[in-house]
MITORZA-660054 format. One record per residue: residue number from 1; y, z, x of N, C-alpha, C in turn; residue in three letters. Coordinates in pm, whole numbers, m for minus. Each point is the difference from the previous one (the first is absolute). Last residue first. Layout:
BEGIN
SITE    i    n.c2    n.c3    n.c1   ca.c2   ca.c3   ca.c1    c.c2    c.c3    c.c1   aa
SITE  NUM       Y       Z       X       Y       Z       X       Y       Z       X  ALA
...
This chain:
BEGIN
SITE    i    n.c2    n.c3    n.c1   ca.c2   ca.c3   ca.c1    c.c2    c.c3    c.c1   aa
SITE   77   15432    7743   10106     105    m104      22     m27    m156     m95  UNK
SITE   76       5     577      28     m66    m103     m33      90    m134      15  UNK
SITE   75     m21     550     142      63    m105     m30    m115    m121      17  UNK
SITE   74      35     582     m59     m74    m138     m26     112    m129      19  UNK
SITE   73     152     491     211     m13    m101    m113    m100    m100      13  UNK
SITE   72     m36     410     326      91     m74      41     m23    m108    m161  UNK
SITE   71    m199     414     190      86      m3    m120     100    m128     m32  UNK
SITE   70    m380      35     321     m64      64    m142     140       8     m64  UNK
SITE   69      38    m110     447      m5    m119     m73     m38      30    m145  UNK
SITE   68      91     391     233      83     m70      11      m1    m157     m79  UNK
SITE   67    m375     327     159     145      m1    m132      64     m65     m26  UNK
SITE   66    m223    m134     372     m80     m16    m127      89      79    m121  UNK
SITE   65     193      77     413      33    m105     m10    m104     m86    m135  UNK
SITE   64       0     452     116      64     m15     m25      79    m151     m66  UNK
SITE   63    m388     113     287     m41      41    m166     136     m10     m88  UNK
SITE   62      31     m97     480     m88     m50     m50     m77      11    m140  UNK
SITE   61     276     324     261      95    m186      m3     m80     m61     m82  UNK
SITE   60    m220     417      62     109      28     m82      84    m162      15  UNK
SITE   59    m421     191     241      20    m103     m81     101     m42    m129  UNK
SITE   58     m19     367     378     m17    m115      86      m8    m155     m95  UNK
SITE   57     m52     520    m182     126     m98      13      36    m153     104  UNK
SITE   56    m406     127    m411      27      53     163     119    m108      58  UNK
SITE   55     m59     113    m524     m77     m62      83      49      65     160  UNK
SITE   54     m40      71    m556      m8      56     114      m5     m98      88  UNK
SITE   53     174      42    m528     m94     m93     100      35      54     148  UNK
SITE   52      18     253    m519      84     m64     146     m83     m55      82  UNK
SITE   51      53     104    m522     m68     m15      72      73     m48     109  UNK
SITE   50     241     368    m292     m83    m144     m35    m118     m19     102  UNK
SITE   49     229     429    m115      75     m79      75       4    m125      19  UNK
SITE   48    m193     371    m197     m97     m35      97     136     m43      92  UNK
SITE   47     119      77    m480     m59     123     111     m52       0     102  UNK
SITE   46      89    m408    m290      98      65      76       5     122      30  UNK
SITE   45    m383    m171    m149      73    m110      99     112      57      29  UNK
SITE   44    m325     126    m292      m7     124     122     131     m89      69  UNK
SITE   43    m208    m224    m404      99      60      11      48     128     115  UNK
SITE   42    m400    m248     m11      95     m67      32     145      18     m24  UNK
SITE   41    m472     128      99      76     100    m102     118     m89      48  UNK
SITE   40    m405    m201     175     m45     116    m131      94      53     m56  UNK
SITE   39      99    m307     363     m26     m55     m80     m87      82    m115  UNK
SITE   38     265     199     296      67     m31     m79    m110    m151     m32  UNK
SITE   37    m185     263     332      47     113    m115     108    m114    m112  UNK
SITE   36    m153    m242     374    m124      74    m100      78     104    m122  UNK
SITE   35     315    m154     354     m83     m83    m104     m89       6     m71  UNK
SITE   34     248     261     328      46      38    m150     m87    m104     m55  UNK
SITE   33      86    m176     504      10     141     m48      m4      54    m166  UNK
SITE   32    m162    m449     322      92     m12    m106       4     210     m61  UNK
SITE   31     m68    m347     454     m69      88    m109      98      66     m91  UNK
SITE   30     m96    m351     521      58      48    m114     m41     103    m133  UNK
SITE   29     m57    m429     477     m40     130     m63     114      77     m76  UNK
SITE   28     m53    m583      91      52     178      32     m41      79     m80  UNK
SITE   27    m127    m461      31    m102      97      85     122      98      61  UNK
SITE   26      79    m353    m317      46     m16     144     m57      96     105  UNK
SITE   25     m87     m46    m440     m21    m147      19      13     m25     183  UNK
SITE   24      48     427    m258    m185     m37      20      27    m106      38  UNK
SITE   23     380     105    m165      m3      69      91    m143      m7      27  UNK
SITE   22      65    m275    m355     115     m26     120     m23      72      93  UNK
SITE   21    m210     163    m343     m54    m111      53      61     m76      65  UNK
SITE   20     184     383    m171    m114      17       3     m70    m137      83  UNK
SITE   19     399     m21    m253      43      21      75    m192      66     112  UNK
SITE   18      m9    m163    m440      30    m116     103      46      69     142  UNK
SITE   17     m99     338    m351     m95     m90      34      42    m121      81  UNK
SITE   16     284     392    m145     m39       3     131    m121    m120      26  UNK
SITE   15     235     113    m411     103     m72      90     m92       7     112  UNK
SITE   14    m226     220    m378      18    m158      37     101     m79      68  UNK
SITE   13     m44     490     m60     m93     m69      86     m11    m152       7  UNK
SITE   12     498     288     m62    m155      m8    m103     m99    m102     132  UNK
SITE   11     428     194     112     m58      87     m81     m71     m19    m126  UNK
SITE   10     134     m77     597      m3     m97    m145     m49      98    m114  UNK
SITE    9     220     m11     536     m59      92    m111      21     m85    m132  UNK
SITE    8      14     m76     617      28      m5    m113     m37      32    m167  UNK
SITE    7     m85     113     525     118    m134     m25      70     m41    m140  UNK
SITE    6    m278     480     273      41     m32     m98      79    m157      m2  UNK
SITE    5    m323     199     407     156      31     m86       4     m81    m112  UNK
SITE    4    m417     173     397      63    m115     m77     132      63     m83  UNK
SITE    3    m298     228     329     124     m31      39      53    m119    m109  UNK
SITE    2    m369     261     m91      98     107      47     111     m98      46  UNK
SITE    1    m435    m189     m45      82     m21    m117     122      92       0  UNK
């Protein structure tokens, strides 16, 4: 876990649930740093820094690109 890096920081726990099972969907490893502690003191969030999703950099294109569609608008046709 020494070599995973930071991709990206959310500062409440319920942004990380879909994102959670996407990354289980595709069998990348990952972990979410500060999460425990900020689902008990949730105002710690911006002393902590929020929650950062760890992953290992070899899977940085690839988690990126699940961000990526994660912010992308609802469209309905």
């Amino acid at each position: 876990m020494e070599s995973f890096k930071t991709i990206a920081t959310f500062y409440y726990d319920h942004e990380t649930v879909i994102l959670k099972h996407l990354l289980e969907q595709e069998d990348i490893p990952y972990y979410f740093e500060n999460e425990i502690t900020l689902s008990v003191v949730p105002m710690y969030s911006a002393a902590l820094g929020g929650i950062k999703l760890k992953v290992h950099p070899s899977d940085f294109e690839q988690v990126q690109e699940i961000l990526d569609n994660l912010n992308n608008p609802l469209k309905i046709v």
